[in-house]
N, C-alpha and C positions, 0 to 999 in steps of 0.2 A: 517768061513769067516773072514778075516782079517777087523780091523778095519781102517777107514778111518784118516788118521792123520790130526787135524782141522791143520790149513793156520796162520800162525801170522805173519804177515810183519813188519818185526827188527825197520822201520823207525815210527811206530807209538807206540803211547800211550794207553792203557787199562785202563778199572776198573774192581773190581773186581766182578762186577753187568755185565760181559761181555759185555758192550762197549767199543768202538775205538775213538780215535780222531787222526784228526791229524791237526797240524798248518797251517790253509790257507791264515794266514794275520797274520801281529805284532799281533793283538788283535784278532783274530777271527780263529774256528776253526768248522772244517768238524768231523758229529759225525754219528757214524752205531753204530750198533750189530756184533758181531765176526762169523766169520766163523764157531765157537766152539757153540754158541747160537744158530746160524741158524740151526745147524746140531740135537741140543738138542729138539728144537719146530717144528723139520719137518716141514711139506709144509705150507708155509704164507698165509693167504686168504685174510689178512684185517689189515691195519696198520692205527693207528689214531695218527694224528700227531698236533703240538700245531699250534697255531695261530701266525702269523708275529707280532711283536714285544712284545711277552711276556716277562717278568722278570721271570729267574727260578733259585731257588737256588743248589747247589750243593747236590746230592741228590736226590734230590727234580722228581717226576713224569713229562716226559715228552709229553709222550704218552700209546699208549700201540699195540702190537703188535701178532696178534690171530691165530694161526695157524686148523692145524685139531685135536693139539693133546689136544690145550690149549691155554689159554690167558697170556700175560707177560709184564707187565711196564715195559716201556725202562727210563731211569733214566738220570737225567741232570749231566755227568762227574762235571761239573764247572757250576760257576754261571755265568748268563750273558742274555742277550735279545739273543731272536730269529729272527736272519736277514735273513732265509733263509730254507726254508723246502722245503724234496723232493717232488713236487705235482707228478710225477711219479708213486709213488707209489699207489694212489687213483686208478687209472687202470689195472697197474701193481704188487701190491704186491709182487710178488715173483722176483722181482728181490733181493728181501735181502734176498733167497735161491740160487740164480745163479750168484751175484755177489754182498756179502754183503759188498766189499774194494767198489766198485766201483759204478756201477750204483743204489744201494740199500743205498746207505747213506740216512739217515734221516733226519738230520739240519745242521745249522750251528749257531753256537753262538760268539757273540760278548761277550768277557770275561770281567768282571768287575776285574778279578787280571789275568793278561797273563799268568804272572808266575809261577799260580799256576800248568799249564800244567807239567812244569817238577815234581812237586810231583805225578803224577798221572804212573801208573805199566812201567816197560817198557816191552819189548816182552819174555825175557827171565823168568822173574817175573810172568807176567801173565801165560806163558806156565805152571808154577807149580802148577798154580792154575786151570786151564783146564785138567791138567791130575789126579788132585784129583779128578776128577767128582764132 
């Protein structure tokens, strides 16, 4: 059986903790799990996600996200409050198996340095690092 090639869309940004972001504002930005992640922890059951207006550092645990196979901290790409979490997923969890770009995003954050976004993988970058397993 061939393997399934994960999805990386050129226009966003990775870590190498397998998140995404991408810029929804000067200062603010939209953050998932990769395609490559979702496909690694099979079926979603349960995603915990942080509180409206936390401070999180770079790094830093944002939530965590539990499938059938395993449990996985999803990580803060950048620092910044949290203006925005998917409630979605409370119901739904598995839309970050059926659409992790899109209806499966997790926050969004208000960056304390914007800029710091262009340090963060770009898609070619991170593919290198998803095909290492």
């Amino acid at each position: 059986m061939k393997e399934r090639t994960a999805v990386i869309p050129e226009e966003l940004k990775y870590t190498e903790e397998h998140e995404w972001v991408l810029r929804t504002g000067e200062d603010t930005v939209r953050v998932g799990i990769t395609d490559y992640a979702q496909e690694q922890l099979g079926e979603v059951v349960f995603v915990q996600l942080p509180e409206l207006g936390e401070q999180v550092g770079a790094g830093q645990t944002l939530g965590e996200v539990e499938s059938t196979k395993s449990v996985s901290d999803i990580y803060a790409p950048l620092a910044g409050e949290v203006v925005a979490r998917n409630d979605s997923l409370d119901q739904q969890p598995d839309l970050v198996n059926s659409d992790p770009y899109g209806e499966g995003w997790i926050v969004e954050l208000r960056l304390t340095d914007p800029g710091a976004v262009d340090d963060l993988l770009d898609a070619a970058a991170y593919q290198e690092i998803a095909e290492q397993g």
